[in-house]
C-alpha positions as CSV (number, residue, x, y, z in Angstrom):
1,X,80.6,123.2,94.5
2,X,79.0,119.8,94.9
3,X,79.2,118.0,97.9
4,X,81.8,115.3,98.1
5,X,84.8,118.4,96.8
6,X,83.0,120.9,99.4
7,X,83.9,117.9,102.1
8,X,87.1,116.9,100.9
9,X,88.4,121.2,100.9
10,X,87.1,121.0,104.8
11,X,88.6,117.7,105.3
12,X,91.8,118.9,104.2
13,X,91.8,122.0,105.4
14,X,91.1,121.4,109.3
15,X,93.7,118.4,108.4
16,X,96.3,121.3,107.6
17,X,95.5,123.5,110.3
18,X,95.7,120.6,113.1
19,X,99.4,119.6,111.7
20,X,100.4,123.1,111.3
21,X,99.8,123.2,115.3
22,X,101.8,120.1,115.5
23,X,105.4,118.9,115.4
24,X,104.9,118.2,112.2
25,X,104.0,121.6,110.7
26,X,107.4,121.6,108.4
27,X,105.5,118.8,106.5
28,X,102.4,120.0,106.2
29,X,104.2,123.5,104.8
30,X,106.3,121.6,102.2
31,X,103.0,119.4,101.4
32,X,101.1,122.7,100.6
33,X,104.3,124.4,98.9
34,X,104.3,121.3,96.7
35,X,100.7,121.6,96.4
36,X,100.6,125.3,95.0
37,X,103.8,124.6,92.9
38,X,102.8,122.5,90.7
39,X,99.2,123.8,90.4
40,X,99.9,127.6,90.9
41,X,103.4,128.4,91.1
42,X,102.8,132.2,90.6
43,X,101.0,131.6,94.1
44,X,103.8,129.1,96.2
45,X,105.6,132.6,97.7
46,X,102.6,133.4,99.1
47,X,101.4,130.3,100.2
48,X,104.4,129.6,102.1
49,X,104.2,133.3,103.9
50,X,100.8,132.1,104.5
51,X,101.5,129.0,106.5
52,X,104.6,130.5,108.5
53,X,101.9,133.2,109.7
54,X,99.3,131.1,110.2
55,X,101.1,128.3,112.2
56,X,102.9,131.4,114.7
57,X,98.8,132.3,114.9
58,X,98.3,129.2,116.5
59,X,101.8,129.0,118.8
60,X,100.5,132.4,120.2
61,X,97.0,130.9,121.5
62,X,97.0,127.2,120.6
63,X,93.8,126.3,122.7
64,X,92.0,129.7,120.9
65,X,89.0,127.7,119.2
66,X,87.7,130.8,117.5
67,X,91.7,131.0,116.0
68,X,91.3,127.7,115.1
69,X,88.1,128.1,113.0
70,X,88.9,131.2,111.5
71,X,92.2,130.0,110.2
72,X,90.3,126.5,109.1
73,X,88.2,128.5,107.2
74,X,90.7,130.9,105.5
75,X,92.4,127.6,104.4
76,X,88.9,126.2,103.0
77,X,88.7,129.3,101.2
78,X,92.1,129.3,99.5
79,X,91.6,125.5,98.6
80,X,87.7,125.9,97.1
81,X,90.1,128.9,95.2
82,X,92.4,126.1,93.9
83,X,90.5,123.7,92.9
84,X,88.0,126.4,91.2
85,X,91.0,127.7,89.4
86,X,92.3,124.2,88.2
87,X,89.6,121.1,89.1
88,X,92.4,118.9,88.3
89,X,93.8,119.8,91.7
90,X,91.5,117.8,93.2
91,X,93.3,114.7,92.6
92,X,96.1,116.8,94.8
93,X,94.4,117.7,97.1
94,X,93.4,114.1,98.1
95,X,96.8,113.1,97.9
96,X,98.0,116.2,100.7
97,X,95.0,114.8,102.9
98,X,96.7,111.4,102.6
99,X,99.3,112.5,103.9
100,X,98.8,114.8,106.5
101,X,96.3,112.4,108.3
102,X,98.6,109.2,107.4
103,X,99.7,107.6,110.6
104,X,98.0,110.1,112.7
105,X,97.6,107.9,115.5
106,X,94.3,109.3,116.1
107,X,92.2,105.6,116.3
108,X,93.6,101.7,116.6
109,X,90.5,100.9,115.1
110,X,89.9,100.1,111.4
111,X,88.4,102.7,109.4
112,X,87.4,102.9,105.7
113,X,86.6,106.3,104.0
114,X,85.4,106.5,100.2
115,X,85.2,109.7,98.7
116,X,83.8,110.9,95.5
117,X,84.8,113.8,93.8
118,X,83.2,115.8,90.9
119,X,83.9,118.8,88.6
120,X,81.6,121.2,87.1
121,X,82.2,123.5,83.7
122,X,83.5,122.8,80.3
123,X,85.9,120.5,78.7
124,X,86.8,116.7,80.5
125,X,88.4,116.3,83.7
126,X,89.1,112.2,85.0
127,X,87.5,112.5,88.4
128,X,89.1,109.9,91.1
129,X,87.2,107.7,93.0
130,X,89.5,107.0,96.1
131,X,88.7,104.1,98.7
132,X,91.1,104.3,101.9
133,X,91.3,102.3,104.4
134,X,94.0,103.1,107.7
135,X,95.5,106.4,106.2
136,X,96.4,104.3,103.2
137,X,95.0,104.8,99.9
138,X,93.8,100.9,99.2
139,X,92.3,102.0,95.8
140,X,91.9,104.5,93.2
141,X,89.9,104.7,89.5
142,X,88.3,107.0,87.7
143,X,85.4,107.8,86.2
């Protein structure tokens, strides 16, 4: 996996696991069910088991860091699975991290993030090219 996809499954998935510790973890849970719906619905069941376990993981121990890491890397596993599956997902994927991290509240200050994404293997995939700026996806081609 090149870099920039490699970042953006770790992005998103310590993203996921910090909002399925949250408030907000009924969200994140219909963000991933959407997710895996449209790019693996034989899969959404699963999924959804999948979060409801992992977010009563973290309700039992919330401040358990080794917890925290194994369940961010179980998640970076099942999306480096996804998007080897169906590279397309990608574009998805970017969209969930959006979302999850989207108002987080976590700086005042401006920040900018641009993120390139690539695909390996046969046939033509569009790859976005996202620029963000606050949460907000400010714009998006592709190459």
């Amino acid at each position: 996996m090149e870099r920039e996809p490699a970042g953006l499954v770790a992005t998103a998935a310590s993203a996921l696991v910090d909002a399925l510790a949250g408030d907000d973890w009924e969200r994140a849970r219909a963000l991933v069910g959407r997710l895996w719906g449209h790019h693996e619905p034989h899969r959404r069941s699963d999924t959804d088991r999948e979060v409801a376990r992992d977010r009563a993981m973290l309700l039992i121990e919330p401040d358990d860091e080794a917890n925290i890491a194994d369940l961010t890397a179980a998640w970076r596993v099942r999306f480096r699975r996804l998007l080897a599956a169906e590279p397309a997902a990608a574009r998805a994927l970017l969209g969930l991290l959006a979302e999850l991290t989207a108002g987080d509240g976590s700086s005042d200050a401006r920040t900018a993030q641009h993120v390139n994404l690539g695909a390996a293997g046969r046939g033509r995939v569009p790859i976005p090219v996202v620029h963000r700026a606050n949460g907000d996806i400010t714009r998006l081609r592709y190459r």
